[in-house]
C-alpha positions in Angstrom: 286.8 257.5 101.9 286.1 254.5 100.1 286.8 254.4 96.7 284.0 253.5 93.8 284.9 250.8 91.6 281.8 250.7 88.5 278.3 251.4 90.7 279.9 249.5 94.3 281.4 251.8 96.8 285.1 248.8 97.9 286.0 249.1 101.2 289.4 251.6 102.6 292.5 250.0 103.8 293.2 251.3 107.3 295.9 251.6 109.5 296.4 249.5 112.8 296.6 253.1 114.8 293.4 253.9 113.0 291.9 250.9 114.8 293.6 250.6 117.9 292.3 254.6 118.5 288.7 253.4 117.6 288.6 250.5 119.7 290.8 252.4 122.5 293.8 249.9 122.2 291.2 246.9 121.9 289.7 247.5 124.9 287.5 244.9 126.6 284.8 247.5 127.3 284.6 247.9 123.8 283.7 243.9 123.0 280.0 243.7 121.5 280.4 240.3 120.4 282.9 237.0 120.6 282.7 234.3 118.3 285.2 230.9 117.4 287.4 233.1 115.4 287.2 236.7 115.9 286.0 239.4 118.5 283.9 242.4 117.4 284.2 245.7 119.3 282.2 248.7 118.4 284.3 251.8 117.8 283.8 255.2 115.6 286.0 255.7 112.6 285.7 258.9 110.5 283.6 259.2 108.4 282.0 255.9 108.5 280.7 257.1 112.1 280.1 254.1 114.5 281.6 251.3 113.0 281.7 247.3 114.1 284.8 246.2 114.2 286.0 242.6 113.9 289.4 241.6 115.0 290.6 238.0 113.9 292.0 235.7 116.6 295.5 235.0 116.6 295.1 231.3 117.0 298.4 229.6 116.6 301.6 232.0 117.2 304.2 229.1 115.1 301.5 229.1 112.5 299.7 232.5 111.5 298.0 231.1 108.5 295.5 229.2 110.6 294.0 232.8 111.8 294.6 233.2 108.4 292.3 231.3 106.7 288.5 232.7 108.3 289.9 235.9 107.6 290.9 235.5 103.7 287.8 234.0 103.0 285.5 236.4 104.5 287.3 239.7 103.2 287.7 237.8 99.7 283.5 237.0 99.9 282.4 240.4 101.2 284.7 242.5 98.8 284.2 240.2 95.6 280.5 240.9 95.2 278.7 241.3 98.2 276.1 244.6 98.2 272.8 244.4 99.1 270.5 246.0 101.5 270.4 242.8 103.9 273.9 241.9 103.6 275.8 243.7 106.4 278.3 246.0 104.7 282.6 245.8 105.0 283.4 249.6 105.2 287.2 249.0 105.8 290.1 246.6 106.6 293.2 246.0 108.0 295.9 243.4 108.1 299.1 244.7 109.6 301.5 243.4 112.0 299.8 240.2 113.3 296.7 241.9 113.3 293.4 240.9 111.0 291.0 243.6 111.0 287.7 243.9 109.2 285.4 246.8 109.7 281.7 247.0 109.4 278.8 249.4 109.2 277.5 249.2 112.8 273.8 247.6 113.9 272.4 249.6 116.4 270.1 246.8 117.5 272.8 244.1 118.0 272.1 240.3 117.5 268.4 238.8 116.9 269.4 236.3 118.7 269.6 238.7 121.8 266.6 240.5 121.0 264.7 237.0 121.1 266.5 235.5 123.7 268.3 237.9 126.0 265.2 240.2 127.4 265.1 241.7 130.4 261.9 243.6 132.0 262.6 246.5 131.1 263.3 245.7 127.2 260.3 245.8 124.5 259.2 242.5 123.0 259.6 241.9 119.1 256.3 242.5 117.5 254.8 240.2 114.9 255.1 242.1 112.1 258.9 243.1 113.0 259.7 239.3 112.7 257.9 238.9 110.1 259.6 241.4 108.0 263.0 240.2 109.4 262.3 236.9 108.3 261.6 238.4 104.6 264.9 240.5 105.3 266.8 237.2 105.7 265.4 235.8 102.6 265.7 238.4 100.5 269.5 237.9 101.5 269.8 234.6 100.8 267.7 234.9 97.4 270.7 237.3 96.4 273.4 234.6 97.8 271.8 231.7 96.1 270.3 233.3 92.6 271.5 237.0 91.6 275.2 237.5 92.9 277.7 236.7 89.8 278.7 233.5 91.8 276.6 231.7 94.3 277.4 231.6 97.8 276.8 229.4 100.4 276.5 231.0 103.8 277.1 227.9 106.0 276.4 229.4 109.2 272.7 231.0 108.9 271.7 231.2 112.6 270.4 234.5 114.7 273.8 235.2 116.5 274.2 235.7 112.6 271.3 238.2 111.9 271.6 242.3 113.0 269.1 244.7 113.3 270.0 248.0 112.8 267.9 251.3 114.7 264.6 249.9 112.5 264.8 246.6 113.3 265.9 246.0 109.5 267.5 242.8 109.1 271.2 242.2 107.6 273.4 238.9 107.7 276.7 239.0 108.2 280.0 236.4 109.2 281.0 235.4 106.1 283.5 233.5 107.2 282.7 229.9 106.8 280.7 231.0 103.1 281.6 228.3 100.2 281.7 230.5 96.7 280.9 228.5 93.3 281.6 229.6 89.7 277.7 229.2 88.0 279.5 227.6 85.6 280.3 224.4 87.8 277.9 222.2 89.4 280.3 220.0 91.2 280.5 220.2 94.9 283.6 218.6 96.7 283.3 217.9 100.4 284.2 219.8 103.1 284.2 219.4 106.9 281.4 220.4 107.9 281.0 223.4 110.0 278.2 226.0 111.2 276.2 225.7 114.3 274.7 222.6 115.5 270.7 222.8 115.6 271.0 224.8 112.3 272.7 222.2 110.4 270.9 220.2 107.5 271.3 216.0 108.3 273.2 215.7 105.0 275.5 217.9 105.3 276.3 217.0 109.0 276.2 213.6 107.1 278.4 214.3 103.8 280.1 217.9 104.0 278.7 218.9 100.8 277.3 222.6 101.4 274.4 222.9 99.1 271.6 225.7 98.4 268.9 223.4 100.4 271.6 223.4 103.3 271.6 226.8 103.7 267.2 226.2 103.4 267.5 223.9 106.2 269.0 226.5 108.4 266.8 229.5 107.3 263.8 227.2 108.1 265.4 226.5 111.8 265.5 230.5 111.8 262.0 231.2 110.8 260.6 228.2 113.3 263.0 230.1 116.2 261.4 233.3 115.3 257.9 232.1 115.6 258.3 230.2 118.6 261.4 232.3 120.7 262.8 229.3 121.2 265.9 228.1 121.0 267.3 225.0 118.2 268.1 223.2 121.4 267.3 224.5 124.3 269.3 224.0 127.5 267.5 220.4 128.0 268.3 218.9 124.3 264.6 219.9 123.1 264.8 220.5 119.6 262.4 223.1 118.0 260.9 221.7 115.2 260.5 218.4 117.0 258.5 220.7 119.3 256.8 222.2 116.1 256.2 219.0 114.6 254.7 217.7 117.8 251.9 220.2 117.5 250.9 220.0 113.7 250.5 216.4 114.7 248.0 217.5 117.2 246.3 220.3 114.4 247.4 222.5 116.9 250.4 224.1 115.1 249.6 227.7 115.9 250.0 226.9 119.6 253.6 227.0 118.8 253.8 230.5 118.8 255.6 232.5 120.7 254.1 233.2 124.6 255.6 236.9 124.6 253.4 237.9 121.9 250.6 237.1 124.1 248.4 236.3 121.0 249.1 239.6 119.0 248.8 238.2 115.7 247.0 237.1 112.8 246.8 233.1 113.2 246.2 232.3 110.3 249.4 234.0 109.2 251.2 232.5 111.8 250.3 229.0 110.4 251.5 229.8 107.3 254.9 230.9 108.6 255.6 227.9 110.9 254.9 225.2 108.0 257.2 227.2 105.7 259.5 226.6 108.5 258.6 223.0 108.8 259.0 222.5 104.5 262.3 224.9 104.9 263.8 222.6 108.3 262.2 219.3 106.1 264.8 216.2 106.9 264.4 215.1 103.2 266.4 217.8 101.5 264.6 217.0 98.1 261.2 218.1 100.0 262.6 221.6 100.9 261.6 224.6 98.5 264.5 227.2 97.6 264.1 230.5 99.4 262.2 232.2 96.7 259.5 229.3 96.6 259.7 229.5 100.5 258.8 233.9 100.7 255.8 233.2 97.7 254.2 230.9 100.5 255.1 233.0 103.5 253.1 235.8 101.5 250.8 233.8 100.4 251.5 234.0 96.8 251.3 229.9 96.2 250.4 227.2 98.0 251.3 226.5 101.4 253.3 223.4 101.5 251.5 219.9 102.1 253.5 218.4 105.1 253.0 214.8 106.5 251.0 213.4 109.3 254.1 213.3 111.1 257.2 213.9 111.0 259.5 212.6 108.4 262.5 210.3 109.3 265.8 211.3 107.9 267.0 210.0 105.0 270.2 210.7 104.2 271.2 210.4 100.2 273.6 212.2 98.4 273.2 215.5 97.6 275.6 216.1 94.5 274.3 217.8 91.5 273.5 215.1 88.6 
């Protein structure tokens, strides 16, 4: 079992055979999930139950360090102070042989990016109200990132692929792998190559490499505008969802935007409200963004909705370094 350490349960070491029997020798029936740097397979470990399991990719045989690398950082993010009820939890690990294992509490409703984007006829359409509270789900994880953890983290890769539902359609992020940790103490941000998803990633850090709080805003409002809408960042023709957005508020039209699936099931006015949070969070100008608290007081109509331009802004690309 895992061990306690103060209140937080740390995750068990476990051994390769552990692993290869709950993932039947890394069998490719068993893949749930593929990203850059890892593949997941689902698997049942006792007494964790059904258990995600992410297996590193072994990138570079002359140079292990470069598999390395995604692997250290997540384990070393997820383990240093990472519990919360919207934070996908690390139940084990396992780095033996050439093998880099991490193992994680299973989500029985997979990605929300394929429950937005993947239906078929026979699957059920997200409600309102579940996106809605997924949306708050996110936030409430990013509040703890950003504002309540003992150092503040900067996910860098906030995108749906990125969000899991488990049986109750309660939201969790997880892949910490690109995350950026900061002592509070220290306000300088040094530059790094910029990674995360493209359509999810803020001008200025595409621009600069400097991973910021309002970067990781910038891709939560993305998330909340792909939510609304079901569609895609970019779809398969370059369209680009909050030009598509920002097309319509133009127009005073903005709850148009909404997604056709609901087939009109839901309050407008609340709607609204939720796509120009999405608009402030997505805003080019990373100056004009709230933070992710300011963003859920709006969404619940706790403060004033944000006043957005006629149109849409231009970027404006400045440097984003703490004074």
């Amino acid at each position: 079992q895992r061990f306690q350490e103060g209140s937080r349960m740390m995750p068990k070491m476990l051994t390769l055979n552990e692993i290869r029997s709950a993932t039947k020798g890394f069998s490719q029936d068993r893949i749930i999930g593929e990203g850059a740097s890892a593949s997941v397979y689902q698997g049942s470990i006792p007494p964790y139950g059904s258990v995600a399991i992410k297996r590193f990719n072994q990138e570079s045989r002359f140079d292990p360090s470069i598999s390395r690398i995604p692997f250290d950082r997540e384990f070393a993010t997820m383990v240093g102070c990472l519990k919360h009820k919207n934070l996908v939890q690390l139940q084990g690990w396992c780095c033996e042989k050439d093998e880099l294992v991490l193992v994680y509490e299973h989500m029985g409703k997979g990605s929300l990016d394929k429950m937005l984007h993947n239906q078929t006829s026979n699957s059920k359409t997200l409600t309102w109200e579940k996106r809605l509270s997924i949306i708050h789900g996110v936030a409430a994880a990013l509040i703890y990132l950003h504002e309540e953890c003992e150092c503040q983290i900067i996910h860098r890769d906030i995108k749906t692929c990125n969000i899991l539902l488990d049986d109750e359609f309660n939201a969790k992020l997880g892949d910490f792998g690109l995350a950026e940790v900061y002592k509070r103490s220290i306000t300088a941000r040094c530059a790094t190559v910029p990674a995360g998803t493209m359509g999810y990633l803020a001008p200025e850090y595409a621009f600069s490499g400097v991973p910021t709080v309002k970067t990781d805003v910038y891709s939560f409002g993305v998330v909340i505008l792909e939510v609304s809408c079901g569609r895609r960042p970019v779809d398969e023709e370059g369209a680009v969802v909050s030009d598509f957005v920002w097309g319509l508020w133009e127009k005073g039209m903005i709850a148009e935007a909404a997604d056709p699936k609901l087939r009109g099931r839901f309050d407008r006015a609340e709607m609204e409200r939720t796509l120009m949070v999405g608009l402030s969070s997505a805003h080019p100008d990373c100056e004009m963004r709230p933070t992710v608290r300011e963003a859920v007081r709006m969404l619940r109509g706790e403060s004033p909705l944000p006043v957005l331009p006629p149109r849409k802004p231009t970027v404006r690309i400045q440097s984003v370094l703490p004074e």
